[in-house]
Backbone bond lengths (Angstrom), bond angles and torsions (degrees), N, CA, C in turn:
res aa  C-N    CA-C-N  psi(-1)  N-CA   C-N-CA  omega(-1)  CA-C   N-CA-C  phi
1 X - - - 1.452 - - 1.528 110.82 -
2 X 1.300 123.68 -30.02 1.530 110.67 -168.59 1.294 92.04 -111.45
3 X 1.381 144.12 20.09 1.650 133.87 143.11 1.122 94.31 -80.11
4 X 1.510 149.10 -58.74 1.083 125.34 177.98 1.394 130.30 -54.06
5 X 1.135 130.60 -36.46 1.591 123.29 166.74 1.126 107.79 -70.63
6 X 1.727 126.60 -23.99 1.613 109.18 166.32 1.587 122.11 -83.52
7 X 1.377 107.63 -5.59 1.632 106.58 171.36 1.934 99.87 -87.60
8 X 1.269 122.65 -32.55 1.561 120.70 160.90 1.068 108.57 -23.59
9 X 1.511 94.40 -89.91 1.366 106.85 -156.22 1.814 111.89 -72.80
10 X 1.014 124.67 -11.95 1.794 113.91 168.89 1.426 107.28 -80.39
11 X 1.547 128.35 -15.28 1.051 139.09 -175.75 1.380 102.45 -73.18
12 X 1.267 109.05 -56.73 2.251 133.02 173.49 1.473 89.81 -57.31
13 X 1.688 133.20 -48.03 1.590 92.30 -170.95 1.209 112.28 -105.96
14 X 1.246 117.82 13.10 2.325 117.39 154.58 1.087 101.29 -49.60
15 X 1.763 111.90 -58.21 1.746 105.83 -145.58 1.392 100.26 -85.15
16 X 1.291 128.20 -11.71 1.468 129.17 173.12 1.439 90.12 -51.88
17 X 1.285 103.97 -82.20 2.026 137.64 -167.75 1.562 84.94 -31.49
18 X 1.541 139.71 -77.52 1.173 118.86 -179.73 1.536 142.51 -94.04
19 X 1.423 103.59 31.94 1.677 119.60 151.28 1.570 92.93 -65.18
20 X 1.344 98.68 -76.78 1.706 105.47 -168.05 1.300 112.71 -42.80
21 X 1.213 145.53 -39.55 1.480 148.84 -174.87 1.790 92.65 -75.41
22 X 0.959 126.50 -63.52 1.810 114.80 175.71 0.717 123.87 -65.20
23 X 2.048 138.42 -15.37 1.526 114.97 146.69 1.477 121.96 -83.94
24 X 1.370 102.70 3.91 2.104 100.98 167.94 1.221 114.64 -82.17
25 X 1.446 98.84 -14.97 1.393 112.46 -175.11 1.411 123.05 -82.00
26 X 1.330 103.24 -46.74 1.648 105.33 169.66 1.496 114.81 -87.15
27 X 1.156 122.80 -3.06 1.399 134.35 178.25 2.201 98.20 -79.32
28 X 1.519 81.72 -56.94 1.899 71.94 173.92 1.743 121.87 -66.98
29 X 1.362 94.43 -18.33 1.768 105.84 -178.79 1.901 105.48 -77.35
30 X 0.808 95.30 -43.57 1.808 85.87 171.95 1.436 99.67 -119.49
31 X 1.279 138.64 75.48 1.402 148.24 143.13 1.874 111.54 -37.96
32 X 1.230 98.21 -61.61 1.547 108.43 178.61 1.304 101.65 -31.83
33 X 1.413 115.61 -67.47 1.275 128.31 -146.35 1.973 104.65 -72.48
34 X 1.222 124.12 -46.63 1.228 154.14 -145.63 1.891 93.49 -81.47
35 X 1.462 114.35 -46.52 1.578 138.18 172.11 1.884 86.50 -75.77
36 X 0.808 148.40 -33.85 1.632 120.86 -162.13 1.663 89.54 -100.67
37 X 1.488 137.03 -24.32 1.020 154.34 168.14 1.699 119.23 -76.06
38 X 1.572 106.75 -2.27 1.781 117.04 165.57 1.414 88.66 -121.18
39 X 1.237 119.32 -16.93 1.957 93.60 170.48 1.306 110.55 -86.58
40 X 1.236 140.38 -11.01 0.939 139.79 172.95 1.200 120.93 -86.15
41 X 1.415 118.67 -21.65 1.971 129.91 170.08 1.465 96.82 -72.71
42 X 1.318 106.09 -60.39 1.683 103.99 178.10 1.637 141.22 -51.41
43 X 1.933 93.24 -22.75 1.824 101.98 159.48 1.764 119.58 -74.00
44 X 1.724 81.43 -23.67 1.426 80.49 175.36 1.539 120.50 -75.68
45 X 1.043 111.13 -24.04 1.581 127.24 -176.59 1.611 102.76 -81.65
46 X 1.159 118.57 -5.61 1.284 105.00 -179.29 1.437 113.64 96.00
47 X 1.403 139.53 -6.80 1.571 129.80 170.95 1.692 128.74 -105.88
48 X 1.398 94.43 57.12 1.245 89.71 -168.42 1.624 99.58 -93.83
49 X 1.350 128.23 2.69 1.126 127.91 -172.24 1.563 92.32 -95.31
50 X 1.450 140.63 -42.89 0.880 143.98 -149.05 1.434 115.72 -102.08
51 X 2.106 99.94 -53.19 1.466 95.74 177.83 1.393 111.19 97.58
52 X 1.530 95.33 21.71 1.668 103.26 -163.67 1.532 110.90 -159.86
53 X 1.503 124.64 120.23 1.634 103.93 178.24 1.373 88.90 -115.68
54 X 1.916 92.44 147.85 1.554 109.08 170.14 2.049 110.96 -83.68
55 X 1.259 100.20 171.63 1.803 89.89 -167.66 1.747 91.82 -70.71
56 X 1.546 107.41 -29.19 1.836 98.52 -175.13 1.966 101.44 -55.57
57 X 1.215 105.07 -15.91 1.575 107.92 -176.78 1.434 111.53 -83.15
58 X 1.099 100.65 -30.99 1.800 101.24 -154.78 1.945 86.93 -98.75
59 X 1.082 116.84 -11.73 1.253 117.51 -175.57 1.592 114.91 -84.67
60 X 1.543 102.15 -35.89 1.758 113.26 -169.54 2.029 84.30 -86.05
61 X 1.217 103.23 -10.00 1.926 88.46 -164.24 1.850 89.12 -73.46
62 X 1.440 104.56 -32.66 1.806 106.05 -159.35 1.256 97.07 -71.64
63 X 0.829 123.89 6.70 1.767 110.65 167.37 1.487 121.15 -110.76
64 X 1.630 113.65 29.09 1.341 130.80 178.42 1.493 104.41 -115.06
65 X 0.975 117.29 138.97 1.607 116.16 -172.20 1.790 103.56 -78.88
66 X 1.418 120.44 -32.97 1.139 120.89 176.83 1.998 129.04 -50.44
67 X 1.585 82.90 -63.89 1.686 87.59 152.78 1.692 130.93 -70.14
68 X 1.222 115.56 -27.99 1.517 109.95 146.66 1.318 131.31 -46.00
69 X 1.429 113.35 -49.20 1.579 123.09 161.55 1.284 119.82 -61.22
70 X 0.969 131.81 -34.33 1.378 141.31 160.87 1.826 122.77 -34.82
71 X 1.755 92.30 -59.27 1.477 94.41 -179.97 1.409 92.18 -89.82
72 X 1.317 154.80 8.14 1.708 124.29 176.31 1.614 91.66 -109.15
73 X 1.579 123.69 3.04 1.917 112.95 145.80 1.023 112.98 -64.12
74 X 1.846 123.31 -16.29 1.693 113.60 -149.72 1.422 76.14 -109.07
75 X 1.689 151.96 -1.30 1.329 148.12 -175.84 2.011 100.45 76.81
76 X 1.532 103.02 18.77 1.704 85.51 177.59 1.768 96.90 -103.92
77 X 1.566 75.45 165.53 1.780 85.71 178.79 1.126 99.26 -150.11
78 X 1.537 102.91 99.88 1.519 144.49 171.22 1.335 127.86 -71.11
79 X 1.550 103.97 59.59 1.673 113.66 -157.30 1.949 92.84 -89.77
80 X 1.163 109.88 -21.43 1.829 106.91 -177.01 1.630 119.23 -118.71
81 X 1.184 117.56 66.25 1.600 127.22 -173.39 1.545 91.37 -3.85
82 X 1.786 92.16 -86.54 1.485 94.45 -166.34 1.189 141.07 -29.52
83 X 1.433 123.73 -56.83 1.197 134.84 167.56 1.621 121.12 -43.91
84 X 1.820 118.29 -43.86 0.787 124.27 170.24 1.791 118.37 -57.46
85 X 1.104 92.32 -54.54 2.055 101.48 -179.44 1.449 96.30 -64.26
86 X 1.362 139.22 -11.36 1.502 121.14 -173.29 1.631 95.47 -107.97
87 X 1.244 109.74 12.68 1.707 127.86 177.20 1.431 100.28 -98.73
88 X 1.370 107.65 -60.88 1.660 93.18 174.51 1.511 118.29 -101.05
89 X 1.299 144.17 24.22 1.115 155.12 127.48 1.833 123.59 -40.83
90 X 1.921 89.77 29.87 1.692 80.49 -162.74 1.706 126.57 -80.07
91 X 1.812 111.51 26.58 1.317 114.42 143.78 1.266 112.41 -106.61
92 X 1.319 128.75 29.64 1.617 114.79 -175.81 1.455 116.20 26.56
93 X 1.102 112.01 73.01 1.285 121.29 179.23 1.460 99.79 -115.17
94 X 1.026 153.19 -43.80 1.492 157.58 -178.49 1.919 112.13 118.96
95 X 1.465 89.52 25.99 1.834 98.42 -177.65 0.937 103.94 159.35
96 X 1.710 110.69 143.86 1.505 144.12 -133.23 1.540 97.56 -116.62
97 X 1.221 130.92 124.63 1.203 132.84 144.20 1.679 129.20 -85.03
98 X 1.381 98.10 172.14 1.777 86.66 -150.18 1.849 78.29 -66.13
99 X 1.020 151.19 -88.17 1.861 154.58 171.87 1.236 87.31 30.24
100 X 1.705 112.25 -86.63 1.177 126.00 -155.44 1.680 89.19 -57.34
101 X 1.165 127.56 -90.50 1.746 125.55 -175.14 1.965 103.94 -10.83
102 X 0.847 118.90 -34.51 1.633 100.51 -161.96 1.556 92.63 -97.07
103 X 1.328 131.26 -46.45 1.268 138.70 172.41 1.486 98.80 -40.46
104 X 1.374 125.23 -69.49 1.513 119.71 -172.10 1.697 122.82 -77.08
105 X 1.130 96.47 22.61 1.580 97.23 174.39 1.732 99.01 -120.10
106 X 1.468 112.75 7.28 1.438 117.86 -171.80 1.758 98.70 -95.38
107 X 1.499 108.30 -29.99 0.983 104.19 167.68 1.000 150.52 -100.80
């Protein structure tokens, strides 16, 4: 009985392990597309002057169903703003550029 729940569950965390490896995968395969598709989250967010959302930005965006839909195309599930923006905040600078945004959704 518990080789079988241990062949389960290593079985449950491969296909996890390679969901995630096939949307990094097609995420690096159309890059182009994925960057003209974060400039367009980001006009929505309000930085098109800048090129940059603050977390007060990326925070008021998560309560739009559109940018919610957005990340569950990319397979994320963005249940903790914060945590997430201090995910792609990867100079701790206090705001995300679209670079940094595509880089931290890779991981």
């Amino acid at each position: 009985l518990f080789y079988v729940t241990g062949v389960f569950c290593q079985s449950a965390i491969d296909s996890a392990q390679n969901d995630h490896a096939n949307i990094v995968h097609a995420m690096l395969a159309n890059k182009e597309a994925h960057i003209e598709k974060i400039s367009s989250l980001f006009s929505q967010l309000g930085a098109e002057k800048t090129g940059m959302i603050t977390y007060a930005m990326f925070e008021e965006g998560m309560n739009t169903p559109a940018i919610c839909e957005y990340f569950e195309t990319l397979g994320l599930d963005v249940w903790d703003a914060w945590s997430f923006f201090k995910l792609l905040d990867m100079d701790r600078g206090g705001a995300v550029e679209i670079g940094e945004f595509f880089k931290g959704c890779l991981r």
